[in-house]
N, C-alpha and C positions, 0 to 999 in steps of 0.2 A: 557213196550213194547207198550201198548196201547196209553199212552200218549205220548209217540216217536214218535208213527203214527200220531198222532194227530195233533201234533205240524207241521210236515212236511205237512200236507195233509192244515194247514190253511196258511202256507208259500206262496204255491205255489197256492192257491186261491188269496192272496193277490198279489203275483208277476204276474198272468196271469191279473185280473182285471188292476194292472198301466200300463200294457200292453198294453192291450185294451185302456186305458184312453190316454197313450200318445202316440199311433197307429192315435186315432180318434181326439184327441184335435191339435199337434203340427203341423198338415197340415191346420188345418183352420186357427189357426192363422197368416199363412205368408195371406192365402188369406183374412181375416178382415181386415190385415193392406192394403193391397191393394185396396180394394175395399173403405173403406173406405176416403183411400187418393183423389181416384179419384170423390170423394161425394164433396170434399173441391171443384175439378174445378168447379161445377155447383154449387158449393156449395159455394162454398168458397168463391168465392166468393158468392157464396152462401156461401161461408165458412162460413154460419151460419147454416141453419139448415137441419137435415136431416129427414125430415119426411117419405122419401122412405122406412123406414125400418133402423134398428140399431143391427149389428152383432157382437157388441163386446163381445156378453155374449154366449157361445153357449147354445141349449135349455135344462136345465138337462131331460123335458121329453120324449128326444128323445134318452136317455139311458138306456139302462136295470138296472130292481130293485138292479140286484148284483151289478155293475159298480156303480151306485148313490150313494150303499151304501159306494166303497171301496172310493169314491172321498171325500160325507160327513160326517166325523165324527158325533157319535151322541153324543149329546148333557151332556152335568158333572155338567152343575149348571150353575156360574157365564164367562160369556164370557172373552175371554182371548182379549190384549190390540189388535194385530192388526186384530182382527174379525171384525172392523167396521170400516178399516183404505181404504177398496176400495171407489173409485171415486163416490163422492154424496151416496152412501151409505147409510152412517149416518150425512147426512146432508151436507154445504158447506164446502172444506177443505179449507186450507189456499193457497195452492198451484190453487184450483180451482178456486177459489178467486181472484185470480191475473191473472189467464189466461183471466178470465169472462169478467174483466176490459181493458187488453190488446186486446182481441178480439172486445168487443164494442168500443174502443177509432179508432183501427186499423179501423174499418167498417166507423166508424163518419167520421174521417181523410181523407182516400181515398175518399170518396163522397164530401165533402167539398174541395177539393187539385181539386181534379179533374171538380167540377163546378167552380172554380178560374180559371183552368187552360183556359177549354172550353168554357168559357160566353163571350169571345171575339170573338171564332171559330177561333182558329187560324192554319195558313195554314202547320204545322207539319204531316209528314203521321203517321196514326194511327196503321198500321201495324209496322213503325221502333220502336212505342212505345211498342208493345205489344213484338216484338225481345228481345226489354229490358229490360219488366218485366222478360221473363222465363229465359232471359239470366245472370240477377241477381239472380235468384231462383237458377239456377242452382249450381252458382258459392259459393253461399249462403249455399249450401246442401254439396255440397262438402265440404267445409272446417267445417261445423256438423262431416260428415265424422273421418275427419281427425284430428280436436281439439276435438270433444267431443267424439268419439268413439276410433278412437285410430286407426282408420283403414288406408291403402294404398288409392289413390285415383281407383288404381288400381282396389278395390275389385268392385267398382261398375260396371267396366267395368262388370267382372264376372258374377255378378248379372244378368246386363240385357242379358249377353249370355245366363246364365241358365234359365231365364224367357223372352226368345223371345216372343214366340207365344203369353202370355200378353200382349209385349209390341205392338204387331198387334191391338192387342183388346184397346188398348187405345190411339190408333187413333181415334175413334167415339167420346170419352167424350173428349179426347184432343182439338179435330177440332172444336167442340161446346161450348169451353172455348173459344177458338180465336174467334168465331164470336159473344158470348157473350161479353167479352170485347172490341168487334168492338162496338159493339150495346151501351157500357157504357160509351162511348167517345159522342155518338151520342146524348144519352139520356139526360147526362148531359151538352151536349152544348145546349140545348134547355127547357129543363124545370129547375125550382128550386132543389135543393140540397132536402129538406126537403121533398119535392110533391115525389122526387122518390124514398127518403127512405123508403117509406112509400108503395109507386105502386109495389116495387118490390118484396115484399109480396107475391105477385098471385102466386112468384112459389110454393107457398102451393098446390093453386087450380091446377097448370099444374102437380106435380106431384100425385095429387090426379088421375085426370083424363088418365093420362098416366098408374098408379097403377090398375086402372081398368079395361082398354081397353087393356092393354100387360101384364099384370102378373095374370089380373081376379080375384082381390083383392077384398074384399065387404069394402066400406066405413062404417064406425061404426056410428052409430048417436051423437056421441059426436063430430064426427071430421066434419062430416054433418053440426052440428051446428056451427062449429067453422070456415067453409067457408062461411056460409050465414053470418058469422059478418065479415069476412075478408071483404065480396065485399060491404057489409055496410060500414065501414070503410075506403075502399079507396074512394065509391065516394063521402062520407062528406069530405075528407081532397081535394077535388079535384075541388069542390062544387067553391070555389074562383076564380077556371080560368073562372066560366062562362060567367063574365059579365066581361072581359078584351078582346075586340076585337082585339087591336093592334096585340097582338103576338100571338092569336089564333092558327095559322098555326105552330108556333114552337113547341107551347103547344102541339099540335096532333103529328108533330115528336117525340117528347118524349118519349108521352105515347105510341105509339105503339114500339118505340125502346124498352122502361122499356117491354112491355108485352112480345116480342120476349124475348128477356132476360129471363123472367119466364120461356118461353116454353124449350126454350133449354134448361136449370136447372132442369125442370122437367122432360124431356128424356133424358138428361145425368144420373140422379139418380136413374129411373127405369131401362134402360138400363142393368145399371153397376150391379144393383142388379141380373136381370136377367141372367147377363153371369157368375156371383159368385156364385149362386145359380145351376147353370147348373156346373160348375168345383166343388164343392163339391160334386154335386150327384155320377159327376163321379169319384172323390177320395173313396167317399164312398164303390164305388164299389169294393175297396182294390186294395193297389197299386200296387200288382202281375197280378191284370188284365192288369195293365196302359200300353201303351206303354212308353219307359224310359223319351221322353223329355216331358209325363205328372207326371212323380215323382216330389213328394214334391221335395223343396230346401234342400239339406242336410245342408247346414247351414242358420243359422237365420240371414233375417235381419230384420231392423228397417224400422222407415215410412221416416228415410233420403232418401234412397235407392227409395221408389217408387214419392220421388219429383224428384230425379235426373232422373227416366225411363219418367216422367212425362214429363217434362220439356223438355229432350233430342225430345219427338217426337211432342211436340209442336214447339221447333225451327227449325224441317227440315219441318211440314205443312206451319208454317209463312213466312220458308226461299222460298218455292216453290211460295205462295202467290205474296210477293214483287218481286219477277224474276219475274214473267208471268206478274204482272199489276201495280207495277210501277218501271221498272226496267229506262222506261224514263226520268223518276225526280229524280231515284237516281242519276245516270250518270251523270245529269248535276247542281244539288244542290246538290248533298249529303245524306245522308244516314238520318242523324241526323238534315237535314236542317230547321228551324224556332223551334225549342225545346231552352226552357228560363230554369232557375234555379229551378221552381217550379213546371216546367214538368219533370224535372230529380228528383225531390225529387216525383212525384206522381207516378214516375214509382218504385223509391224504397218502398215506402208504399206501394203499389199495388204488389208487389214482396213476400216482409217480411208476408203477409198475407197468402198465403200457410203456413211458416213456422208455424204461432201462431196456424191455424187450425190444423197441427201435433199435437201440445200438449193441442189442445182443446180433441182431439180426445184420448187423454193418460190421461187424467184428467178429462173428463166432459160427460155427455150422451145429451138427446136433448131437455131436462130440463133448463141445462144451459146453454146453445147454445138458447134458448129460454128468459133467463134473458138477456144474451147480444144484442140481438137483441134489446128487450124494451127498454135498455139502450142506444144502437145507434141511433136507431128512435127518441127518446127526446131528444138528445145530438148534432143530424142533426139540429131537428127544431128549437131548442135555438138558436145551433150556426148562421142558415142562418139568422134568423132573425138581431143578432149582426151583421154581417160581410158583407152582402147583401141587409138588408134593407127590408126582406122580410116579406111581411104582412100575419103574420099567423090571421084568425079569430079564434070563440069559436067551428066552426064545425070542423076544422081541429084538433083540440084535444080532439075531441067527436071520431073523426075518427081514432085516434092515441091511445086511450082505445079501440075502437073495434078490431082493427090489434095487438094490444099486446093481448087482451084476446081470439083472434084468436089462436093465434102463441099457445102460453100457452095451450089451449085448445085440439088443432091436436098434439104438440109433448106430453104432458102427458099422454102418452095411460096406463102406467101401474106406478101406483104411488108407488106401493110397492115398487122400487127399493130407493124411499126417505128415508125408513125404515131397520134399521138392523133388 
């Protein structure tokens, strides 16, 4: 009889604990993939790094003793196969591997395509091109959708019904993507491919300073250090325009385009953190307080879904954009008017880059998002030098080790996640 009791009485400790575990885990993850996706616009293109903070892990010490226990097994000896099979965990996967390489090639690509495209300035509007980045993204997401998941095009429509009020809030990161990649048309019709690999960087420094001034973050002194090598860093690799008067004036459009760029990057990724942070307090609050259109999603989706919500209200800011201020050159040129073969291929790169940062974000933390970057940054400088002609000196790759062991430096906050 006692052991009857017994039995029952650790049942039901165990069934109320995965209760609890997937009451409190299965609502944050639709909002990680959300939030996260929206890291890629300022990111993502920034789509590289996220030093704002990284939510894929929730914190175990923000669960009671009992729940930790029922989620971690304790320990039997020798580790079973897939205990060390999560992302960087135990080291690089192979999968990681490949995205690492697709991410940095994607970053070189776009910066390179795109000072080809613009080192003549030519007279295409920069806003039909950015229509057709998210208009490929879009189109791009959908058929994800549909070939790799198996779904209707239909569901997404669902999705953003049930995640309206999101998709309000991602009007701010969304709008700051479009004048971001307004500013990356500008930046690279004016300076070198490699000089702004390199400058744009600083969104370390804007989201540092943004992390502290709106979310009241303390900078740590390793990430402290890791900005005074940034701003080392850019201005040795920058150190060569000084003594080039002719294009002076370009050179200064550039670099203030490249620094806009940072900024926005860096308040789209505090931003988004802050609003994520605020919708889980209030999940937290149990979702019988919520009103119903703050209930989790009852079904699950993926980070397809929040490029489609992404993208849908990036094309009706851009659609409003080009009606109001150049709706007079479309009408009479054309929509598409002065775009060559390799401004439609920059706009497909520039597209397909959303996509890779999904599966950076499904395979990588900000470690590796940190290899890639070092590896885009070398892969800019090489290539402009071949292709351009461009005269790197010995400082600009003194400047290009301080900005990689920058990078490295701010995303490493917690190295144990290298270690199973």
């Amino acid at each position: 009889m006692a052991n009857t009791i017994a039995k029952r009485y650790n049942s039901s400790i165990s069934e109320e604990s995965k209760a609890v575990v997937t009451s409190t885990l299965r609502p944050l993850e639709t909002e990680d993939h959300s939030m996260m996706m929206t890291r890629v616009i300022s990111y993502s293109n920034d789509s590289e790094s996220t030093p704002g903070g990284d939510f894929r892990s929730f914190p175990m010490h923000e669960l009671s003793p009992e729940t930790k226990q029922s989620i971690v097994p304790q320990s039997s000896g020798e580790p079973k196969k897939g205990d060390c099979e999560q992302p960087l965990s135990s080291g690089l996967t192979a999968a990681g591997f490949n995205v690492l390489l697709l991410l940095a090639f994607q970053n070189c690509s776009k910066n390179i395509l795109l000072r080809f495209v613009m080192k003549e300035h030519p007279k295409f509007l920069t806003c039909a091109a950015i229509l057709g980045v998210e208009g490929v993204k879009l189109v791009l997401s959908l058929l994800y959708i549909v070939l790799i998941e198996r779904r209707p095009v239909t569901s997404a429509v669902t999705f953003m019904k049930q995640d309206h009020r999101n998709s309000v809030l991602m009007a701010v990161p969304a709008t700051l993507y479009s004048i971001q990649m307004t500013l990356e048309y500008l930046a690279l019709g004016n300076i070198d491919a490699a000089v702004f690999s390199v400058l744009v960087q600083t969104k370390l420094l804007a989201t540092a300073g943004c992390s502290v001034f709106i979310l009241g973050k303390k900078i740590k002194k390793v990430q402290l250090i890791s900005l005074v090598l940034l701003m080392i860093g850019v201005m040795l690799c920058n150190m060569k325009d000084f003594g080039n008067t002719e294009s002076s004036e370009n050179s200064r459009k550039g670099i203030l385009a490249t620094l806009g760029i940072s900024a926005c990057s860096g308040f789209a990724s505090v931003y988004t953190e802050k609003v994520i942070k605020a919708k889980r307090n209030l999940n937290s609050a149990g979702n019988d307080k919520l009103p119903s259109h703050d209930q989790p999603l009852k079904e699950k989706y993926g980070l397809a879904y929040t490029q489609v919500q992404l993208a849908v209200v990036s094309l009706v800011i851009m659609g409003f954009y080009c009606a109001a201020m150049e709706m007079d050159q479309i009408l009479e040129k054309g929509l598409w008017y002065g775009f060559n073969g390799p401004a439609f291929v920059s706009i497909f790169v520039s597209a397909i880059g959303g996509l890779i940062v999904a599966a950076v974000l499904k395979f990588a933390d900000a470690v590796l998002k940190g290899y890639a970057t070092a590896i885009s940054v070398i892969l800019t400088g090489v290539l402009s030098m071949f292709l351009f002609g461009t005269h790197l000196n010995v400082l600009y790759f003194l400047g290009i080790g301080n900005v990689i062991c920058s990078v490295f430096l701010y995303s490493a906050n917690d190295l144990d996640k290298l270690l199973c």
